[in-house]
C-alpha positions in Angstrom: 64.1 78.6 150.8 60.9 79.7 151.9 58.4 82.3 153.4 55.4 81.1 155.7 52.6 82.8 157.3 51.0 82.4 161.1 47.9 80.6 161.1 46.6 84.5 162.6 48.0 86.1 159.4 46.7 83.5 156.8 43.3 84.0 158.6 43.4 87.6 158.6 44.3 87.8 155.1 42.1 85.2 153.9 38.9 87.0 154.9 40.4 90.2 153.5 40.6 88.5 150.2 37.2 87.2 150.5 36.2 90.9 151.7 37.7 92.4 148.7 35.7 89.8 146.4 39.4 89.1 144.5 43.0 88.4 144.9 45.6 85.0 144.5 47.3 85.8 147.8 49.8 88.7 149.5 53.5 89.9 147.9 56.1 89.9 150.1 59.4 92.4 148.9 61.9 94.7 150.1 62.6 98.5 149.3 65.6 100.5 150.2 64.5 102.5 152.6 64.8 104.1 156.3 67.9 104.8 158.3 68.9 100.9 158.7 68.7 100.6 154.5 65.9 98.2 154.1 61.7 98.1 154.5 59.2 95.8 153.9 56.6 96.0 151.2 53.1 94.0 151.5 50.5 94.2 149.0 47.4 91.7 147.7 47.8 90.1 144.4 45.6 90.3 141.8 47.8 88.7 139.0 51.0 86.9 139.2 54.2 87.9 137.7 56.1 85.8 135.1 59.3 85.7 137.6 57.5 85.4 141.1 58.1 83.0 142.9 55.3 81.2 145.0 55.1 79.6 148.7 51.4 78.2 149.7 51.1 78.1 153.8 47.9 77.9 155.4 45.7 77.6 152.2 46.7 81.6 151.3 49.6 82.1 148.4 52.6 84.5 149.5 54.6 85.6 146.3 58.1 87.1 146.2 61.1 88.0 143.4 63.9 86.3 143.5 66.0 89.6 144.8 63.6 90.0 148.0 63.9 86.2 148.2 67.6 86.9 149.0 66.2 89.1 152.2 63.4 87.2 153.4 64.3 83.5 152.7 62.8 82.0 156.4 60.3 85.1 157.1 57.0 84.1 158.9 54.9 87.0 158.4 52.2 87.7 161.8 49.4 89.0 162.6 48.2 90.0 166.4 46.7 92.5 168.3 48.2 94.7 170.8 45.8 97.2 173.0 44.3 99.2 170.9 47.4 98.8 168.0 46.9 95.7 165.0 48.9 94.8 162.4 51.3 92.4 160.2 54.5 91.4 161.7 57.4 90.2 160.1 59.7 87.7 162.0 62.6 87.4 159.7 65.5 85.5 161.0 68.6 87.4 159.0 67.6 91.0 160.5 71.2 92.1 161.9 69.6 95.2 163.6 66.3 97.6 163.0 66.4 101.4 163.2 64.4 102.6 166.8 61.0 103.5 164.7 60.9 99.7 163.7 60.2 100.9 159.7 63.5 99.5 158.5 66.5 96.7 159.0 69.4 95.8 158.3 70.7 92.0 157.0 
């Protein structure tokens, strides 16, 4: 089991760390939410909980729960540049099917 970033995404959240002058890494989760029953959450970490769990990939910490875990076991998490459009992507390999807006999926 584990969760991995791109060597984009690790850099992009490294200097955001650095940036924000604190932080031990990203949290990675799910939320039931949207019309195909899951979403992703993604927030910085400040301070670890007791019952994360932790994955290290290209010198930046990703932490999950154990529940999430169940969701997101083999996720790389991306970051690129489209146009004018930038952001995080998630390339998780048990997605069945995502609603059309791309906010939510279904495992």
């Amino acid at each position: 089991m584990a969760l991995t970033l791109s060597e984009r995404a690790a850099a992009h959240i490294s200097a955001f760390i650095a940036k924000r002058g604190k932080g031990l890494g990203v949290r990675l989760g799910v939320k039931t939410s949207g019309c195909s029953g899951m979403a992703y959450k993604l927030e910085f970490v400040d301070v670890a909980n007791d019952d994360d769990l932790r994955f290290d990939s290209h010198g930046v910490s990703i932490f999950t729960d154990a529940k999430s875990l169940a969701y997101l076991d083999g996720t790389e998490l991306d970051y690129g540049k489209e146009g004018l459009n930038e952001g995080f992507k998630f390339n998780n390999p048990n997605v069945k099917n995502e609603c059309g807006c791309g906010e939510s999926f279904n495992v």
